[in-house]
VEXLUMDREN-584586 format. One line per field, with one value per residue: residue number from 0; residue in one letter; chain; x negated, y negated, z negated of N, C-alpha, C, CB in turn. Coordinates in steps of 0.05 Angstrom, whole numbers. Glycine has a CB too. Example, Ala and Ser with C-alpha at 12.3 -4.5 7.8 and 13.67 -1.06 7.14 Angstrom:
2
seq <- c(0:1)
type <- c(a:s)
mol <- c(A:A)
n.east <- c(-264:-257)
n.north <- c(114:45)
n.up <- c(-156:-142)
ca.east <- c(-246:-273)
ca.north <- c(90:21)
ca.up <- c(-156:-143)
c.east <- c(-264:-258)
c.north <- c(66:-1)
c.up <- c(-156:-157)
cb.east <- c(-226:-282)
cb.north <- c(89:12)
cb.up <- c(-181:-114)
This chain:
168
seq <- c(0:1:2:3:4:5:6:7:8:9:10:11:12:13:14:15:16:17:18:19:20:21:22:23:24:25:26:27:28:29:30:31:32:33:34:35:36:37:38:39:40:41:42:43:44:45:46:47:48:49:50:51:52:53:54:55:56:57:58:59:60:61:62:63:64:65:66:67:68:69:70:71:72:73:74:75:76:77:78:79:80:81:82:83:84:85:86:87:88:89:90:91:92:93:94:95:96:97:98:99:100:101:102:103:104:105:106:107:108:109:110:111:112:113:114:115:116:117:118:119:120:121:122:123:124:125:126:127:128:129:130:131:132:133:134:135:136:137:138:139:140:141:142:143:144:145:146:147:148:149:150:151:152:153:154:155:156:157:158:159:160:161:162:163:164:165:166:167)
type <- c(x:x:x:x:x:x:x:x:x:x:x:x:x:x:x:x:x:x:x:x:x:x:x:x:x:x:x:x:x:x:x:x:x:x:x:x:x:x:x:x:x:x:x:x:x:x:x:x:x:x:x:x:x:x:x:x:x:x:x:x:x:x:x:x:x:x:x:x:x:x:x:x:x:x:x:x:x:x:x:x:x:x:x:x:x:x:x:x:x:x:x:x:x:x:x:x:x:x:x:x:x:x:x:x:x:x:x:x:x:x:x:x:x:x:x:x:x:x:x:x:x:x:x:x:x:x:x:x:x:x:x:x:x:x:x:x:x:x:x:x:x:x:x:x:x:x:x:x:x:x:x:x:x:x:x:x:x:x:x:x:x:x:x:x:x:x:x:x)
mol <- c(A:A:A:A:A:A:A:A:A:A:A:A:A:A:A:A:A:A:A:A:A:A:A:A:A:A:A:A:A:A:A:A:A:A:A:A:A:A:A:A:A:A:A:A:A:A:A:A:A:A:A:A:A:A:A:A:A:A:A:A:A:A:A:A:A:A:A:A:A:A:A:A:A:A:A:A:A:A:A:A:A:A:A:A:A:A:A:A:A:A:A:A:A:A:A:A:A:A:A:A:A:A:A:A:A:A:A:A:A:A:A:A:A:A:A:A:A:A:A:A:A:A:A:A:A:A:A:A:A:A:A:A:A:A:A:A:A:A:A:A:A:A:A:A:A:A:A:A:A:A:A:A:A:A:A:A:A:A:A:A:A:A:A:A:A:A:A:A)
n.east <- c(-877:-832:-785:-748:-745:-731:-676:-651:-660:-628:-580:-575:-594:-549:-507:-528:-521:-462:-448:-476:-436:-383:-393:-404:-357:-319:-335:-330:-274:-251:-273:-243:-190:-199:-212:-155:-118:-134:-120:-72:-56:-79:-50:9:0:-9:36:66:49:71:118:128:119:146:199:180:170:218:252:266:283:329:354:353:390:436:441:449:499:534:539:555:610:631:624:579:569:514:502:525:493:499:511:470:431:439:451:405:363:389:373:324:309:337:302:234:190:194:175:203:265:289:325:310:345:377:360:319:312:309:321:316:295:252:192:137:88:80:110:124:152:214:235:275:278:286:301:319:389:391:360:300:250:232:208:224:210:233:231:269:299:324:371:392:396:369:312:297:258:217:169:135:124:135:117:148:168:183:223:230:175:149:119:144:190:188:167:209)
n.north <- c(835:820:853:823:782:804:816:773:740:744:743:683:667:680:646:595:596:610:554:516:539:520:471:450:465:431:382:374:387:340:299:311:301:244:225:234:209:149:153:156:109:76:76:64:11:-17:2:-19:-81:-86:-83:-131:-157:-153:-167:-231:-247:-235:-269:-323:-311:-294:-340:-374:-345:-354:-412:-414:-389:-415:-467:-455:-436:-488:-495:-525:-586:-619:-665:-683:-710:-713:-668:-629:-648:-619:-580:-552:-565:-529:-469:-484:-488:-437:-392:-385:-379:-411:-460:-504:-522:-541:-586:-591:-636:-661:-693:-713:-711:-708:-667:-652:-611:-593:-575:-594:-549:-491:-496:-550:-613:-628:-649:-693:-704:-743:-772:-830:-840:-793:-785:-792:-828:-866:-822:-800:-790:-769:-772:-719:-719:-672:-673:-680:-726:-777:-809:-885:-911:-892:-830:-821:-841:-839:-872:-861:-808:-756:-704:-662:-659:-631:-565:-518:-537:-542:-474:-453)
n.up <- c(-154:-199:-246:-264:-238:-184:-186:-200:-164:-109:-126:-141:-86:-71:-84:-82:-30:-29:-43:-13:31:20:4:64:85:55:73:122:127:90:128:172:153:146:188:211:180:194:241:249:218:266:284:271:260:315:332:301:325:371:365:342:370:420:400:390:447:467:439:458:511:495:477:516:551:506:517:563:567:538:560:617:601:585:524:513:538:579:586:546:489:435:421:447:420:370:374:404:361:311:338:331:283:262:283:266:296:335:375:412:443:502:553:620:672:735:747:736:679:602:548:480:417:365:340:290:295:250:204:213:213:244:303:359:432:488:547:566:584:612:660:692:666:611:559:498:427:375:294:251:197:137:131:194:218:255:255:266:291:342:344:387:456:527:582:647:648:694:690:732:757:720:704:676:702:760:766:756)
ca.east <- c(-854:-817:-759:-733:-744:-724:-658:-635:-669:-613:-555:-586:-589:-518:-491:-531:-512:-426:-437:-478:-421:-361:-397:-403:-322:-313:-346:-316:-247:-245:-283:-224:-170:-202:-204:-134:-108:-146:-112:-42:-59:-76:-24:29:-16:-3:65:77:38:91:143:125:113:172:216:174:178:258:273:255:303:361:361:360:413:456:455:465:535:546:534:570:639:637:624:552:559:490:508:532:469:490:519:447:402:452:458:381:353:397:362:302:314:341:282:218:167:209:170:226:280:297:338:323:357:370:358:294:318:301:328:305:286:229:183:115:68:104:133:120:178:238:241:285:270:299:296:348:415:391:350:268:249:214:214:222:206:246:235:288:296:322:401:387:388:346:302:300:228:206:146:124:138:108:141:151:172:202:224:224:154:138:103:161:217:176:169:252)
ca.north <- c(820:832:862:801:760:813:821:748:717:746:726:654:661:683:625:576:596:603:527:502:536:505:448:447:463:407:359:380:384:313:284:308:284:210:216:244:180:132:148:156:82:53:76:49:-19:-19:6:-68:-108:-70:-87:-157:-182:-148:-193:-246:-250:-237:-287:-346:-303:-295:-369:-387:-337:-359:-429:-417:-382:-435:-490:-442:-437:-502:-505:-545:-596:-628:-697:-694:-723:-713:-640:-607:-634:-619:-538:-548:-563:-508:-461:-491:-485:-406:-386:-394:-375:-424:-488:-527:-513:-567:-578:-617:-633:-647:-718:-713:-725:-686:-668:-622:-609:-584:-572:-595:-530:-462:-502:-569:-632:-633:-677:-693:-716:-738:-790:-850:-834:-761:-783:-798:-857:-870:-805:-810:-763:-786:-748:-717:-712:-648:-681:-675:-756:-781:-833:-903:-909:-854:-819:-822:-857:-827:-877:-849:-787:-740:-664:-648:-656:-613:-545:-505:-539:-526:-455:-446)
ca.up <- c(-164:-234:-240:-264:-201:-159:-192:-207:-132:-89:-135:-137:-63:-58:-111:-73:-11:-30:-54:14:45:6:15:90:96:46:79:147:121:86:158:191:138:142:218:222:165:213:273:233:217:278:316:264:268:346:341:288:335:397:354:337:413:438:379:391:465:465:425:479:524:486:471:534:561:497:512:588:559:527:582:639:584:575:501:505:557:585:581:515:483:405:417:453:406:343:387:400:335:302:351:324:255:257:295:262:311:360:373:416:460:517:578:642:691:774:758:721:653:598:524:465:405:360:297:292:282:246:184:207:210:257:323:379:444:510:558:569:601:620:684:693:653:590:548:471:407:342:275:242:170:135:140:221:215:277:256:282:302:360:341:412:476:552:604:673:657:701:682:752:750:701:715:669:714:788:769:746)
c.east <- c(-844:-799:-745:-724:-732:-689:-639:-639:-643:-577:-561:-575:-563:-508:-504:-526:-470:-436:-447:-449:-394:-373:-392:-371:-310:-310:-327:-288:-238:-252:-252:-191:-168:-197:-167:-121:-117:-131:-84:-40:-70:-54:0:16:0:27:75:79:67:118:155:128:133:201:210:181:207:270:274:278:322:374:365:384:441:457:453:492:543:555:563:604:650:641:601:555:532:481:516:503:460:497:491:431:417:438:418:360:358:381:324:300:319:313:253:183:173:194:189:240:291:307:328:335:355:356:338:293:311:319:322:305:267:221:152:99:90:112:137:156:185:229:267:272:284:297:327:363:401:373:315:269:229:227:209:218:223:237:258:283:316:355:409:399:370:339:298:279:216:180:122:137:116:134:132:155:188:203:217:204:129:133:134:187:209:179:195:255)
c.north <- c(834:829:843:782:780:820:802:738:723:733:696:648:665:656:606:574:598:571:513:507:519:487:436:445:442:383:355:374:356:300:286:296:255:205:213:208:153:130:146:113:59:52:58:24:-31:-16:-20:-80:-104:-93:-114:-169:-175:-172:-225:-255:-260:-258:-318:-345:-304:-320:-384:-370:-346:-396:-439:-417:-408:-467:-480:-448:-464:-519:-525:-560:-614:-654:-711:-697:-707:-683:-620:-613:-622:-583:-528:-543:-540:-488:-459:-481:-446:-391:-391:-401:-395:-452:-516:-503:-543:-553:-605:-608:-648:-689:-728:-721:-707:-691:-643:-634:-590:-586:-582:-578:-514:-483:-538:-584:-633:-657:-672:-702:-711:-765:-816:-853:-815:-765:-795:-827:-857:-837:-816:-792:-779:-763:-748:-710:-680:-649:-669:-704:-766:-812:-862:-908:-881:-862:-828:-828:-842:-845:-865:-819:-775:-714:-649:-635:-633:-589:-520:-512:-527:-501:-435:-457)
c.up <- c(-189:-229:-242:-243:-177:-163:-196:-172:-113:-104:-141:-118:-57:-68:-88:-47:-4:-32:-26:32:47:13:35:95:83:65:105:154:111:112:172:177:140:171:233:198:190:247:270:233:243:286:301:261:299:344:325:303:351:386:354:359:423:423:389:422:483:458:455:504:521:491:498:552:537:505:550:586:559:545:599:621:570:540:490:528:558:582:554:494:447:405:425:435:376:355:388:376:320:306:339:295:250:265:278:279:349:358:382:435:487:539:596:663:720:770:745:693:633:560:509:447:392:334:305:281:269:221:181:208:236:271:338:401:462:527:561:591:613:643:679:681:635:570:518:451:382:333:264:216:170:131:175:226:236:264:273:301:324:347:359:436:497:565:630:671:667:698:713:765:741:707:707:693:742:787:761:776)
cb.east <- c(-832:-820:-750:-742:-787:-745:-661:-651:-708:-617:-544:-613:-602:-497:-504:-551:-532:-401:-452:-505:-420:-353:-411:-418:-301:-331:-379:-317:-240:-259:-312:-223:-173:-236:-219:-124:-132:-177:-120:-45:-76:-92:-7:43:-57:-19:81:58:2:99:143:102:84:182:202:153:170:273:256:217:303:365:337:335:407:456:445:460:546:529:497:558:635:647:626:519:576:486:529:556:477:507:547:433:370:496:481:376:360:418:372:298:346:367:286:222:163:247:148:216:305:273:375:302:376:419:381:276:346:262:354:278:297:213:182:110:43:89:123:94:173:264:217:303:250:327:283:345:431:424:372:251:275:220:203:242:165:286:217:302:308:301:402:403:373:358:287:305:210:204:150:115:140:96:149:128:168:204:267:229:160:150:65:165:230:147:150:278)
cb.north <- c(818:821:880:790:749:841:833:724:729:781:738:649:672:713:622:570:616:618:514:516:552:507:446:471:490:402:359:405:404:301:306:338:287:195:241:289:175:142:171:178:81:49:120:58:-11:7:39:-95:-111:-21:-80:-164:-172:-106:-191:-245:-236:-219:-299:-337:-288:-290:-384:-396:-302:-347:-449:-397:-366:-437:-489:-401:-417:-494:-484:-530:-607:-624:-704:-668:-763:-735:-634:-606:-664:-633:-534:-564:-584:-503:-477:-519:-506:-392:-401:-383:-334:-425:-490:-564:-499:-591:-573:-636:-634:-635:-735:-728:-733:-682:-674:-605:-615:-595:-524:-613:-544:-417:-485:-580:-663:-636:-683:-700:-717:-728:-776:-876:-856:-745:-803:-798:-866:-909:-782:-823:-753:-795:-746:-703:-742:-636:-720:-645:-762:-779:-826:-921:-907:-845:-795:-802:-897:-781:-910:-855:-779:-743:-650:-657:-668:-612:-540:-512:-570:-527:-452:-474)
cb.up <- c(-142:-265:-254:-277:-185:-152:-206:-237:-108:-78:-163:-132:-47:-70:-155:-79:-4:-64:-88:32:47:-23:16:105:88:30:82:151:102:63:180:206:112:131:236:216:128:213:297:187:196:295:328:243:276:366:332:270:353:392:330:325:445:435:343:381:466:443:381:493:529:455:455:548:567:466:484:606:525:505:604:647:559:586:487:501:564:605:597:500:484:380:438:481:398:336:446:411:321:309:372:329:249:275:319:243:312:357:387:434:440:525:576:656:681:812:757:734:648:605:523:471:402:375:275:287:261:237:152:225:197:239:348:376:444:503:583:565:621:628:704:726:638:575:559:465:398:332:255:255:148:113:138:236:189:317:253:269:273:409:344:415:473:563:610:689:649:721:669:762:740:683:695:638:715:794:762:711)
């Protein structure tokens, strides 16, 4: 061997062996940076979704414990036709993820209102004189105007019937 080779080959080997190593802790150290970002990010993913469904869920509740209040205190009565869907629609309207809100009642009657799809057009609906009968859908314009024409007609219906009222 010449001196040359015997005097450069181990500082080679050292140089090339610091940079495999740097390398290796590189590599190691970003792996665990992307893993550690990745799990930072699901979790605040999961903790949105958490967030979202617990909002979402609530709201369905509230609405129906605020317009129990409101029934029980006398400020929404049941019979009053133009006051639940005026209180309903509202309901409808603040809400966006709210499709309807309705009430029936002991005598199979039913009243609500509604949206068609997340930004679609305003209805009402309810049956005639509050008891099982012919049910009706009007649209509402963006006044809260009930159109003359229903949308949709189902005769014979009774709320009592209905799977939501059985299991209340």
């Amino acid at each position: 061997f010449s001196l040359r080779t015997v005097l450069t080959t181990p500082y080679v080997l050292l140089v090339l062996l610091a940079i495999a190593i740097v390398g290796m802790l590189s590599f190691l150290n970003s792996q665990g940076a992307v893993n550690n970002v990745a799990h930072q990010l699901r979790n605040e993913t999961a903790l949105r979704i958490q967030q979202h469904l617990l909002t979402f869920l609530n709201i369905p509740h509230q609405i129906n414990q605020l317009n129990t209040y409101a029934i029980q205190n006398g400020e929404l009565k049941p019979d009053d036709v133009d006051a639940m869907h005026g209180f309903f629609l509202e309901q409808v309207r603040i809400n966006p993820s709210v499709s309807s809100v309705y009430f029936g009642n002991t005598k199979g009657g039913i009243i609500g209102s509604g949206r068609e799809g997340a930004e679609g057009s305003l209805y009402v609906t309810f049956t005639e004189q509050l008891e099982s009968g012919a049910f009706q859908k009007y649209g509402v314009n963006g006044f809260g105007d009930i159109s003359s024409q229903p949308l949709a007609t189902v005769p014979n219906f009774d709320a009592r019937q209905r799977p939501w009222y059985t299991s209340a």
